[in-house]
N, C-alpha and C positions, 0 to 999 in steps of 0.2 A: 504493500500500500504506500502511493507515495503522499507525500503532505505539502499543502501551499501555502504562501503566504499573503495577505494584499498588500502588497506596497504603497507607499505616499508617492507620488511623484511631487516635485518643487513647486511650487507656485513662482514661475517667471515672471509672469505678468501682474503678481499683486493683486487679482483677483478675491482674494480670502476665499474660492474655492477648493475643496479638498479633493484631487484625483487621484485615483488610485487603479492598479493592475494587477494581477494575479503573477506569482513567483516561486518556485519550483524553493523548499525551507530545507536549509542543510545537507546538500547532496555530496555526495561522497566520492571519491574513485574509482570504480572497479578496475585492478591491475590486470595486464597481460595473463598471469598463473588461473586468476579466476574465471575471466575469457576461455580460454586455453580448456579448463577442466568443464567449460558447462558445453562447449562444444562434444569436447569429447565426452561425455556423458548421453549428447544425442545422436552422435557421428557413426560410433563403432572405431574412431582411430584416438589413438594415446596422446593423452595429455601431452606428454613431451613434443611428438611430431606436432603434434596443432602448433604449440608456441614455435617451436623454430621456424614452419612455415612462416608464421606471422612477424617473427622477426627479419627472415629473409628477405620477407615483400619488403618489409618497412626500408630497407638498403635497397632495393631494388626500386623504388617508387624515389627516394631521393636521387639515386641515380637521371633515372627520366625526370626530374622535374629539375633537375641539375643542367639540364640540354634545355629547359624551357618549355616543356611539353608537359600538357596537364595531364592528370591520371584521373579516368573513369570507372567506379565499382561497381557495376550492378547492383542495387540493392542498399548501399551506401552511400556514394554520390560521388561526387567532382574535387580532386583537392587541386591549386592552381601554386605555383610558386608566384611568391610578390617580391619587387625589389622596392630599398628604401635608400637612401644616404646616409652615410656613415654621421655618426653624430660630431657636432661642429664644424659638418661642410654647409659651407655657403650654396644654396638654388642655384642651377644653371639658370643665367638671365637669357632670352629669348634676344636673336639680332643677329648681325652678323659682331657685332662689336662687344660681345657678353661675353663672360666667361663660361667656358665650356668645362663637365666636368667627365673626367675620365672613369677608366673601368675599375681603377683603383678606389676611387671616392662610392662604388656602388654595392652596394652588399642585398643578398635575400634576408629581406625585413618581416616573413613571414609566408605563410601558406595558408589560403582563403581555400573556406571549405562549403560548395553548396550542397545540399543534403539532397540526396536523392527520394520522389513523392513516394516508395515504395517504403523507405523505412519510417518516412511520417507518418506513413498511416498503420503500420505496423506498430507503433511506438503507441501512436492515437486505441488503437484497439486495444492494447493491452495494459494502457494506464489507470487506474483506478486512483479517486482524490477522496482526500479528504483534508479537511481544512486545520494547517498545525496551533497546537497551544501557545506556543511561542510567538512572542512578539518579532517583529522584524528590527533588526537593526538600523538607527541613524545614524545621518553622516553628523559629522563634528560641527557645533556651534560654534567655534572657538573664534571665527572671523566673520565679520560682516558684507554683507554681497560688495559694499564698495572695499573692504581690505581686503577681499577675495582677488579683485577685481587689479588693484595694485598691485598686488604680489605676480601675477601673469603678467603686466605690465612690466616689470623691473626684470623677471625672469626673460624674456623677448627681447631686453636691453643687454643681455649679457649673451644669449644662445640664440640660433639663426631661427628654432620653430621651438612650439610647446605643443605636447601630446597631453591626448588623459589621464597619463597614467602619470605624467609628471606633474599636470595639476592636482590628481589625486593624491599625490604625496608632499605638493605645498598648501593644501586644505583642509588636508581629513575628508573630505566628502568623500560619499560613497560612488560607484560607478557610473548610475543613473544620473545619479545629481551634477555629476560633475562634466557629463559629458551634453547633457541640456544646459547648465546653465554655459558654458564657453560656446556652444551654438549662438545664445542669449547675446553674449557680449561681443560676437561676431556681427551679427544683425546690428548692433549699435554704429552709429555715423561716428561718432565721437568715442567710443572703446580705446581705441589702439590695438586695437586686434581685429584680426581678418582669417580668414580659410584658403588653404591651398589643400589640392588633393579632394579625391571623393572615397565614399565608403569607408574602406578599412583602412584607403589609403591617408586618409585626412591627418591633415594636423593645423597647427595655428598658427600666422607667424602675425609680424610685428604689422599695421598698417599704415600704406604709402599715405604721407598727407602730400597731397598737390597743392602748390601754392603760383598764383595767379602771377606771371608777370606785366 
C-alpha cells in the first residue's frame, strides 16, 4: 500500500489562497539485489544472472548514449544523454565575434528519462492509496521572498548561472518551492534574473539590463 501526501504549493502571487497537490510520502529505494531476486522469483532464472544482466546493460547503454544515441526499452521508456557546461564556464555568446566554447568546456550534465505509456499504466493498475499520517514537510522560513531574492542576486554576481538545486541550498526551501518561486522572479522586469535553457535543461542567469543610448 503506498501513502500520499497533499502538498502546499507557495503562494507566488499573494493570493492568500491555499493550493495544494497530491505527493507520493516517504518512498524509498529498491536496490538492484531486490530487483534482481523478484524477477527471479517470476522468471525461473537466478538471482545472480538477473543482476549481472542488469549490470551489463547499464555499461552497455552508457556506452550508446556515450556516441549520442538515445536508448529505447520497451516497456520502460527512452533514456536521452544531456550535455551541460562545466561549472564556471562562461555561455557561448551567439555572433561571429562571441566567444566560442570548446569540447573541453562541455561535459554530460545528465540523462532525461521519458517513461514509457506501458509502464504508466502498469504502475496506475497496481497502485493502491491511501492517505499518510504524517505531515509533509516545509521549506525553511529562515529568509524573506525579498532576502531570498538577494541572495540569487549576489550568487549570479559571482557565478555565470544558478540552478535549483543551488538555490535550494542558499534557502532551505524545499524543491517545489524553490523551483516556482525563481520561475516567479524570472517573470519579474526588474528581478535580475532571467532563464536560459528549457526543461531539464534550464537554469538562471544574471539579467541583461539594456540601456538606451
Amino acid at each position: 500500500m503506498a501513502r500520499y501526501i497533499m502538498e502546499e504549493m507557495p503562494d507566488m502571487q499573494k493570493t492568500g489562497k491555499r493550493v495544494t497537490y497530491p505527493k507520493f510520502a516517504q518512498i524509498d529505494n529498491a536496490d538492484i539485489k531486490e530487483l534482481a531476486k523478484r524477477v527471479g522469483d517470476v522468471s525461473g532464472f537466478s538471482a545472480g544472472d538477473i543482476e549481472g544482466v542488469l549490470l551489463q546493460t547499464a555499461i552497455e547503454m552508457a556506452h550508446l548514449m556515450a556516441e549520442g544515441r538515445s536508448v529505447k526499452i520497451d516497456g520502460i521508456g527512452t533514456f536521452t544523454p544531456a550535455l551541460t557546461l562545466g561549472r564556471d564556464k562562461e555561455r557561448e555568446k551567439a555572433g561571429e565575434g562571441g566567444k566560442h566554447r570548446n569540447a573541453q568546456s562541455i561535459f554530460i550534465g545528465g540523462v532525461n528519462f521519458r517513461v514509457d505509456r506501458t509502464m504508466l499504466r502498469n504502475i496506475s493498475e497496481r497502485c493502491h492509496l491511501e492517505r499518510s499520517p504524517w505531515k509533509p514537510q516545509r521549506s525553511s522560513q529562515k529568509f524573506t521572498p525579498e532576502q531570498r531574492l538577494a541572495l540569487a542576486v549576489k550568487y549570479l554576481d559571482e557565478h555565470p548561472f544558478l540552478t535549483v538545486w543551488e538555490y535550494r541550498k542558499l534557502t532551505g526551501l524545499l524543491q517545489t518551492a524553490a523551483a516556482n518561486e525563481l520561475k516567479q522572479w524570472a517573470s519579474l522586469p526588474d528581478s535580475g534574473i532571467d532563464i536560459a535553457g528549457r526543461g531539464s535543461h534550464r537554469i538562471y542567469i544574471k539579467k541583461q539590463v539594456i540601456t538606451e543610448k
